[in-house]
C-alpha positions in Angstrom: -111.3 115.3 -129.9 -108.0 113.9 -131.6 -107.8 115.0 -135.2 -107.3 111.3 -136.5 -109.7 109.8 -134.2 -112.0 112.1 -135.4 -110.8 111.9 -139.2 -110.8 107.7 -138.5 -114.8 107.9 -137.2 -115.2 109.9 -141.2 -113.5 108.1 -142.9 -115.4 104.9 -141.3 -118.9 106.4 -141.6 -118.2 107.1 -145.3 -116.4 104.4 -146.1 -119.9 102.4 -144.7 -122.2 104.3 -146.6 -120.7 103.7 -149.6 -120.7 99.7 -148.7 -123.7 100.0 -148.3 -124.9 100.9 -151.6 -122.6 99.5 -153.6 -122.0 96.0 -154.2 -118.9 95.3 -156.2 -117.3 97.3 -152.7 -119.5 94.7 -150.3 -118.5 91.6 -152.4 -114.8 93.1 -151.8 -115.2 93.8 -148.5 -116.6 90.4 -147.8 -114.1 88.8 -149.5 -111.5 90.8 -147.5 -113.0 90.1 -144.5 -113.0 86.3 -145.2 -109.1 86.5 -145.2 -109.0 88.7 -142.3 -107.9 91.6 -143.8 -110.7 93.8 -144.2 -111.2 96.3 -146.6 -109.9 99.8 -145.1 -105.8 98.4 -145.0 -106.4 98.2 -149.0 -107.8 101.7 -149.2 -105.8 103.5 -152.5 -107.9 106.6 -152.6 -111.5 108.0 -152.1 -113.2 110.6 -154.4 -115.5 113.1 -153.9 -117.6 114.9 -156.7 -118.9 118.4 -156.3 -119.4 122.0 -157.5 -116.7 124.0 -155.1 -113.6 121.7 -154.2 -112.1 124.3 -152.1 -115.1 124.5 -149.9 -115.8 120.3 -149.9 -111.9 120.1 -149.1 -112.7 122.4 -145.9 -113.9 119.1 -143.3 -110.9 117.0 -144.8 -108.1 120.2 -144.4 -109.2 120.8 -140.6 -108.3 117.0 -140.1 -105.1 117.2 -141.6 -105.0 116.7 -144.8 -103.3 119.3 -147.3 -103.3 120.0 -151.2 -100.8 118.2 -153.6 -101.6 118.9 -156.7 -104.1 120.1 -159.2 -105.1 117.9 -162.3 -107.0 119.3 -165.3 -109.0 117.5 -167.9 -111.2 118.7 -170.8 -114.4 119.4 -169.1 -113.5 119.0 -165.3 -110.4 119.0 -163.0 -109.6 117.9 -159.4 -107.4 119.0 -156.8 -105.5 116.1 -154.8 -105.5 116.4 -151.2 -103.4 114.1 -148.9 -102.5 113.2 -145.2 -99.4 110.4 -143.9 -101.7 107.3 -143.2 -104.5 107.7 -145.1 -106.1 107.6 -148.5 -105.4 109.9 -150.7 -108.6 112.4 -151.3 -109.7 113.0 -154.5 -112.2 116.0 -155.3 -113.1 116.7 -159.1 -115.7 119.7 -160.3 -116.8 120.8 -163.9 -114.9 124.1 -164.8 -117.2 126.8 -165.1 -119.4 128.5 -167.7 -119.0 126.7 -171.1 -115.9 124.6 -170.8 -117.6 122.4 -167.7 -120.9 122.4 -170.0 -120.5 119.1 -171.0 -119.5 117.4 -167.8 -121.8 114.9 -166.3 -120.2 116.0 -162.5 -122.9 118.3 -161.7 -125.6 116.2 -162.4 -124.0 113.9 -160.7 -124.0 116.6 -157.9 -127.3 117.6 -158.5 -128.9 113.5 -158.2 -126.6 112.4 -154.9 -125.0 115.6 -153.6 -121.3 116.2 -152.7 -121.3 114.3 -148.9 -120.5 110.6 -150.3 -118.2 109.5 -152.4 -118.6 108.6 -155.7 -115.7 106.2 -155.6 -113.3 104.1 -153.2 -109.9 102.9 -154.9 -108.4 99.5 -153.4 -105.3 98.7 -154.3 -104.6 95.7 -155.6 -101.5 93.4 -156.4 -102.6 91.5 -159.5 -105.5 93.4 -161.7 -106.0 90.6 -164.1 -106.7 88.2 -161.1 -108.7 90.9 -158.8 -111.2 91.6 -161.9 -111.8 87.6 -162.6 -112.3 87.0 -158.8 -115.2 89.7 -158.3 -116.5 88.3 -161.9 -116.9 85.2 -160.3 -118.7 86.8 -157.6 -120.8 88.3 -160.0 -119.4 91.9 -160.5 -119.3 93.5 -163.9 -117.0 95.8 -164.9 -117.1 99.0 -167.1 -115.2 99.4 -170.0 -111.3 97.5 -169.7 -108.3 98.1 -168.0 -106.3 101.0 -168.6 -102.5 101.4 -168.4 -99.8 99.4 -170.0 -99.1 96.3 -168.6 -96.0 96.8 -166.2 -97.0 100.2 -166.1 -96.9 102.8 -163.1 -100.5 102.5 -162.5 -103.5 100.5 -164.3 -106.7 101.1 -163.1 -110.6 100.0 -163.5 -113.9 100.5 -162.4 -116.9 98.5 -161.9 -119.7 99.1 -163.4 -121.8 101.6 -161.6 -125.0 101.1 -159.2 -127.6 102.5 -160.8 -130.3 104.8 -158.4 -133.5 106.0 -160.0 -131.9 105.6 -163.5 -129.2 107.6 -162.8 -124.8 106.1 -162.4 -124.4 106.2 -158.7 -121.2 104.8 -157.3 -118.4 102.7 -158.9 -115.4 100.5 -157.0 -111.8 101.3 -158.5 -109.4 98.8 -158.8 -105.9 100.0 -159.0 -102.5 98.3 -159.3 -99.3 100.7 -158.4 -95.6 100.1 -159.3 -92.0 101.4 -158.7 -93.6 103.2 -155.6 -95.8 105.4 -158.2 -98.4 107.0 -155.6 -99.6 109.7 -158.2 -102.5 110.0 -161.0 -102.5 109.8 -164.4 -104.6 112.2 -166.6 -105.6 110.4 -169.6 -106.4 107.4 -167.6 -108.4 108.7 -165.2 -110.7 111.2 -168.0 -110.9 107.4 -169.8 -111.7 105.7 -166.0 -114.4 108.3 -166.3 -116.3 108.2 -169.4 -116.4 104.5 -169.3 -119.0 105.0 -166.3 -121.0 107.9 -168.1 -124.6 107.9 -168.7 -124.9 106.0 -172.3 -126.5 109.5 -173.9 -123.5 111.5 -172.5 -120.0 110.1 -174.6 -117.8 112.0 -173.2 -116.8 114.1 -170.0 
């Protein structure tokens, strides 16, 4: 089979489960659709959680995709993975032994495994206007926008959908300027702990 027909028919079937069971990305999608757009053209970047990124990053790498960069946090980093034409791939893990102690990625793991993705990124032109829209639709949001206003990328997250008690999924929202196609640290460990479980503060 064609490597991007194949990588399109995963990237579909994932980008539909999460849909699925997530509302704030059905409300968008909806909308999307309304305008004729759809939601996959808006696509920013998808992001995988798990407790081995090299061996999650396996499926994605046979289809094409290849490493860009490595991005480390307090309790948890993430390797980058990209491929001309598609989303970027995020995949984040908990260090190990006690420096990935307090991260809340592999219960996270350990509730919905590492085959869907925690979160789809659209992009979006006007952040203040995408956020009021889906609040009119009836989607709540986590926490406030972060990044400067003007800045190279400001991004936010929907609150997430909750399964047996447990944050499931979230939607991103992410506005890019001057061409700026990478990720910023501080924002995204902030992105992350507005989305943690209430007795957990900090990841």
């Amino acid at each position: 089979m064609d490597q991007n027909l194949e990588l399109d028919g995963l990237m579909a079937r994932m980008v539909e489960e999460f849909i699925l069971r997530n509302r704030a990305g059905k409300t968008l999608q909806t909308m999307l659709n309304e305008a004729g757009v759809g939601l996959t053209p808006v696509i920013d970047h998808v992001t995988l959680r798990t407790l081995d990124i090299d061996r999650r990053a396996e499926s994605f790498i046979a289809l094409g995709y290849t490493y860009d960069e490595t991005l480390e946090y307090e309790d948890w980093y993430a390797k980058v993975f990209r491929k001309p034409g598609y989303p970027a791939l995020f995949v984040d893990q908990a260090y190990a032994g006690d420096r990935g102690r307090t991260s809340i990625i592999p219960g996270w793991v350990k509730n919905f495994g590492d085959q869907v993705f925690h979160h789809i990124a659209v992009r979006v032109e006007d952040i203040e206007n995408a956020v009021q829209q889906l609040k009119k639709k009836g989607i709540v949001f986590a926490g406030t926008i972060v990044g400067a206003q003007g800045g190279s990328l400001r991004q936010i997250f929907s609150s997430p959908e909750m399964v047996d008690g447990h944050p499931f999924s979230v939607l991103e929202l992410a506005e890019r300027h001057r061409g700026y196609q990478g990720f910023l640290p501080p924002q995204a460990d902030s992105l992350m702990r507005s989305t943690a479980p209430r007795e957990t503060s900090r990841r």
